[in-house]
C-alpha positions as CSV (number, residue, x, y, z in Angstrom):
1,X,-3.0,15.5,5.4
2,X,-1.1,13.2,8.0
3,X,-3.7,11.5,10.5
4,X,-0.8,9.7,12.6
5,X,2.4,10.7,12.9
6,X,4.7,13.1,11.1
7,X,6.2,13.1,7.6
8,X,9.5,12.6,9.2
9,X,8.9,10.9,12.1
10,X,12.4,10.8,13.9
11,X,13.3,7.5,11.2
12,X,15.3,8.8,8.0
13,X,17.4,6.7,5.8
14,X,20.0,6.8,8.5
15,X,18.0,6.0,11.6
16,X,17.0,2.5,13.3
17,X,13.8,1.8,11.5
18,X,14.7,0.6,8.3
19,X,14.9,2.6,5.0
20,X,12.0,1.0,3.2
21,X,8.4,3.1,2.5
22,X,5.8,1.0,1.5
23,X,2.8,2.8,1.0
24,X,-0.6,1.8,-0.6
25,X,-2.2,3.5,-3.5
26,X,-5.7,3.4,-4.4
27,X,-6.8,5.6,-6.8
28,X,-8.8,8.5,-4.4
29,X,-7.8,11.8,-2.5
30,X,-6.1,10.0,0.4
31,X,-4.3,7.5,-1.8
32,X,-3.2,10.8,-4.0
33,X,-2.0,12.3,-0.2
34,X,-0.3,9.5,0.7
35,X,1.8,8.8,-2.2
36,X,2.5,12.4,-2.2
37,X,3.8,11.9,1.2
38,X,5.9,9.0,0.2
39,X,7.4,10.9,-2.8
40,X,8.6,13.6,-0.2
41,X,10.0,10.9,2.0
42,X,11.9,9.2,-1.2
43,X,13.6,12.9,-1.9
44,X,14.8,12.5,1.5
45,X,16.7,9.0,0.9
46,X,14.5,6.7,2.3
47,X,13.4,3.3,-0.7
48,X,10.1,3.9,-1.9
49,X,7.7,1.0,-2.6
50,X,4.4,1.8,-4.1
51,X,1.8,-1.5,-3.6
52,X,-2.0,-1.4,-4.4
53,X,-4.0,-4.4,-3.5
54,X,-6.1,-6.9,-6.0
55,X,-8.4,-9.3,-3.5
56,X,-9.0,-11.9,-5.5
57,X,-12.4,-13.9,-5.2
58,X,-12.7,-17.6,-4.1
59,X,-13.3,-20.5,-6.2
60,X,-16.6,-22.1,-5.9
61,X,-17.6,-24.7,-3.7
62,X,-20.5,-26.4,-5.5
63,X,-19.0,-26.6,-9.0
64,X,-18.0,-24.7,-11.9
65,X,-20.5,-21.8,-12.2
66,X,-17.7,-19.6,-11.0
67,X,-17.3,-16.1,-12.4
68,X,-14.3,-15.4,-10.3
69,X,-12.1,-16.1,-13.3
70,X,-13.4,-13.0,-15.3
71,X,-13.7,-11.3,-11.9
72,X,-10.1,-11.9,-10.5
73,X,-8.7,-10.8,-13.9
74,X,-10.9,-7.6,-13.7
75,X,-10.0,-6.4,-10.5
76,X,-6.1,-7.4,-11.3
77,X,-6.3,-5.4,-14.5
78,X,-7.8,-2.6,-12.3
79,X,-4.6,-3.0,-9.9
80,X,-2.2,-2.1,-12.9
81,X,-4.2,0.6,-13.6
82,X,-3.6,2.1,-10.1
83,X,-0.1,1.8,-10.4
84,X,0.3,3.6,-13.8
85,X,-1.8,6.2,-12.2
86,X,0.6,6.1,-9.2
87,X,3.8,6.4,-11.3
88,X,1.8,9.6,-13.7
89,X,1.7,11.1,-9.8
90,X,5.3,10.6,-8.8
91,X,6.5,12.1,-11.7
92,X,10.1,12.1,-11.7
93,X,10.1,9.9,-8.4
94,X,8.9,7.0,-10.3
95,X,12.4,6.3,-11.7
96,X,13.6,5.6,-8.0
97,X,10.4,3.7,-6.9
98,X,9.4,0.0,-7.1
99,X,6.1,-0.9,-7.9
100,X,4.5,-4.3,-7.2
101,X,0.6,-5.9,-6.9
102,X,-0.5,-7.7,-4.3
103,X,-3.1,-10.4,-5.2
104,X,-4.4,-12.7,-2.8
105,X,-7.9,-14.5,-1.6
106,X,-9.9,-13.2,-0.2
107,X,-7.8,-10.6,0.7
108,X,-3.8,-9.8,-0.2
109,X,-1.6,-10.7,2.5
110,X,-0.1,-7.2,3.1
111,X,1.1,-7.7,6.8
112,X,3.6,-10.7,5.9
113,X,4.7,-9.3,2.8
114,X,5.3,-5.9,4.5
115,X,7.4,-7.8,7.7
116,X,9.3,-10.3,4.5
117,X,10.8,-7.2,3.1
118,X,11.2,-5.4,6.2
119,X,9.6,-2.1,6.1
120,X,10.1,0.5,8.1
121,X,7.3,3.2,7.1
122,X,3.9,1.7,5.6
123,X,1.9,4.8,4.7
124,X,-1.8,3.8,4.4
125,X,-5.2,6.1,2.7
126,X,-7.2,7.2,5.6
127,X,-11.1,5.4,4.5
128,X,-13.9,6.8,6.3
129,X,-16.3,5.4,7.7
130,X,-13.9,1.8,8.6
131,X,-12.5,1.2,12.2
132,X,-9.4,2.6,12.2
133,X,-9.5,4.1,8.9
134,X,-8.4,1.5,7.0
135,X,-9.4,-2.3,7.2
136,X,-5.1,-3.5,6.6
137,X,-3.7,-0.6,9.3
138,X,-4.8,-2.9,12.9
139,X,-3.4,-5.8,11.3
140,X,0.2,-4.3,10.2
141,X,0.5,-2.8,13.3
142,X,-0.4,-6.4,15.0
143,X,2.0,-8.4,13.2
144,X,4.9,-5.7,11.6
145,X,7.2,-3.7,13.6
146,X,6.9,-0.9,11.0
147,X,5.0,2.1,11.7
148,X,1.8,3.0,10.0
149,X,1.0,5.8,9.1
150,X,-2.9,6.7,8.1
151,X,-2.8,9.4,5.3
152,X,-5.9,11.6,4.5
């Protein structure tokens, strides 16, 4: 279920926004909606990027106790694992999709990489219970031109 805007929103391949989808996949019910919304917008010609996000955790300050090696390698495994499960959903979409992880500390730097490659369309799961619905959609729309969508 779309929460803002419409699955074709007035951009195809053809129109001024650019033809690049991004959209986010975590494994849940909205990440399962919106990548099924990205799949439809892929069979309509539009470049289809499927990204999930692995925030990686900071090195210590007061010496080696760490833990953020096993950690960061942990949640980057569980990354992959998201996008396997993201190219079993597309099914026959997947040949015509790029898949990619994000890493970053504390946080992956969505916004610039979304405005480097120059997305048009950055479909996002709708998380309750977060202002806005999702903690990366104010700051895309801050710094991108692309429109986000929030998927539930």
């Amino acid at each position: 279920m779309l929460v803002d805007g419409s699955v074709d929103g007035g951009s195809g391949a053809g129109g001024g926004a650019s033809g690049r989808v991004a959209v986010v996949f975590e494994r849940s019910n909205a990440g399962t909606a919106a990548l099924r919304e990205a799949a439809e917008l892929a069979n309509a010609g539009r470049e289809l990027w499927v990204v999930t996000l692995a925030p990686q955790a900071r090195a210590a300050r007061w010496g080696r106790a760490g833990g953020e090696g096993p950690y960061n390698i942990a949640v980057r495994e569980e990354a992959e694992l998201d996008l396997r499960k993201a190219r079993d959903i597309l099914g026959a979409v997947a040949s015509r999709a790029t898949f990619k992880m994000l890493a970053g500390s504390p946080q992956p730097q969505l916004a610039s990489w979304v405005a480097h490659h120059g997305f048009g369309l950055v479909l996002l799961p709708h998380q309750r219970l977060t202002p806005g619905g999702n903690p990366f959609a104010r700051s895309l729309r801050r710094k991108t031109s692309a429109e986000v969508r929030l998927v539930r």
